[in-house]
N, C-alpha and C positions, 0 to 999 in steps of 0.2 A: 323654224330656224330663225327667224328673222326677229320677229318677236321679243324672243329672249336675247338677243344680242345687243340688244339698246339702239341707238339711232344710227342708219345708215351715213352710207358720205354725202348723200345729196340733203341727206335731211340735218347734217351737221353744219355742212358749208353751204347747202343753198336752198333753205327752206320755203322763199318764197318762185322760187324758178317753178316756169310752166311750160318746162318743156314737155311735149308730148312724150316720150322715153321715161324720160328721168325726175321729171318735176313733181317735186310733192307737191305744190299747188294745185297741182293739174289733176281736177278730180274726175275728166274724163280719161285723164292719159295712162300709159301702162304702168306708170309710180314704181320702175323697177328701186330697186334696195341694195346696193352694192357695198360688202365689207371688208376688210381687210381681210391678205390672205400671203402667209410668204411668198413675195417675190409679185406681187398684184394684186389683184380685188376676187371677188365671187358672191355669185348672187343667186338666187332662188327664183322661178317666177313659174305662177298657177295661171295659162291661158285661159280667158274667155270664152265663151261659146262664138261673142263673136270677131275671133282671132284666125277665125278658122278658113283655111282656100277652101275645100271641100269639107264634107263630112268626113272628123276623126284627122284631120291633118293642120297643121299650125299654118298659116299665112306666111309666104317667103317675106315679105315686107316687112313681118311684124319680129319675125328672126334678125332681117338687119338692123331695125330698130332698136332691138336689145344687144347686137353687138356693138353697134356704133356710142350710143350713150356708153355702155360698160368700160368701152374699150376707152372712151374720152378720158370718164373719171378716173380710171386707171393712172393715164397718162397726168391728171392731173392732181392727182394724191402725192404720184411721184414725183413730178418736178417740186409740188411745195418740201415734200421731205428731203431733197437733195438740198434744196436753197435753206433750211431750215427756217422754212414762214409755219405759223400757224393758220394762217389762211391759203386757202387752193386760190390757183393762178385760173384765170380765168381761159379756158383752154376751147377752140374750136376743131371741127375734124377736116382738116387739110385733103386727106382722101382714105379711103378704106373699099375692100373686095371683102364679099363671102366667099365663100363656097358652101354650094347645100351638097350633103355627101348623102342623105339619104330624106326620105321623108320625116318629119318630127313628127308624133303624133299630138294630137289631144288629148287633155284629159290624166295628164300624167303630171308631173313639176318638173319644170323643165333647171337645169343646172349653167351654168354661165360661168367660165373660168378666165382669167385673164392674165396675162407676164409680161412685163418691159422685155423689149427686145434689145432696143437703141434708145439712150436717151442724153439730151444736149442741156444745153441752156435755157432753149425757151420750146423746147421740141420731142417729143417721145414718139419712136415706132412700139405697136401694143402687139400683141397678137393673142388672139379669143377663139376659145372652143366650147360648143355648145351640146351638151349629153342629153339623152333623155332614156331613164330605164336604164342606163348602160353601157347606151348606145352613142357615137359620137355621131352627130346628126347636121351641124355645120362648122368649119371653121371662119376666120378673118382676120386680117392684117389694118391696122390703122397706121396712120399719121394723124397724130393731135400736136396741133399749135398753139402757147399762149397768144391770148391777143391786146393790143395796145390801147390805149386813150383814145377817140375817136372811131374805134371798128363799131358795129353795129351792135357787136355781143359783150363789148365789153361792160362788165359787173352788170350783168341782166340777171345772174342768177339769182340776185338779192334785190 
């Protein structure tokens, strides 16, 4: 899927970020690929062998990990398309919950979907659900924040 789609949104607006989640830099990190999708993003992702809490089952850490990043760039796709920038605002996660509804397996491709719930001026609530096989396997709610001159993350993703 991802392949043929041409460059994702991390790889558009933030080629050099090394976030563990999301950063294409990051050639140890999970380099998820999130793309445009009515009304949010969605993304694909092939877990590792070593993703895994046990045998045959995905890591709950590695599950939040992909909703968090997802659910950010979501959040920050859309505030640039509201404000009409061509560049994403540089957005942090204010706060966010899973929920695991059941086991995800391994070994399968896992599906990532995301939708603006709420969204303001410098703030979007996201909310993400995570399938595998079919199966809805976790959901979660964010808050992503843009952030200012002087925060820590500001334009780190370049």
């Amino acid at each position: 899927m991802a392949e043929e789609r041409g460059p994702s949104v991390q790889e558009e607006h933030a080629p050099n970020s090394i976030c563990f989640g999301c950063g294409p830099a990051n050639e140890k990190g999970l380099r998820i690929r999130s793309f445009r999708s009515e009304g949010g993003l969605q993304m694909e992702f092939a877990p590792c062998e070593e993703h895994q809490a046990f045998p045959g089952m995905v890591n709950g850490g590695i599950i939040g990990t992909l909703l968090d990043c997802h659910g950010n760039w979501t959040a920050a796709i859309a505030l640039m398309d509201q404000a009409g920038d061509s560049e994403a605002p540089c957005t942090v996660t204010a706060s966010y919950s899973i929920r695991l509804r059941r086991p995800t397996p391994y070994g399968v491709i896992l599906h990532v979907s995301s939708e603006i719930e709420e969204i303001g001026d410098d703030r979007a609530k996201v909310r993400m659900a995570l399938t595998a096989n079919g199966d809805l396997c976790a959901t979660g709610e964010g808050l992503f924040v843009v952030v200012k001159e002087g925060h820590p993350a500001f334009h780190r993703w370049n």
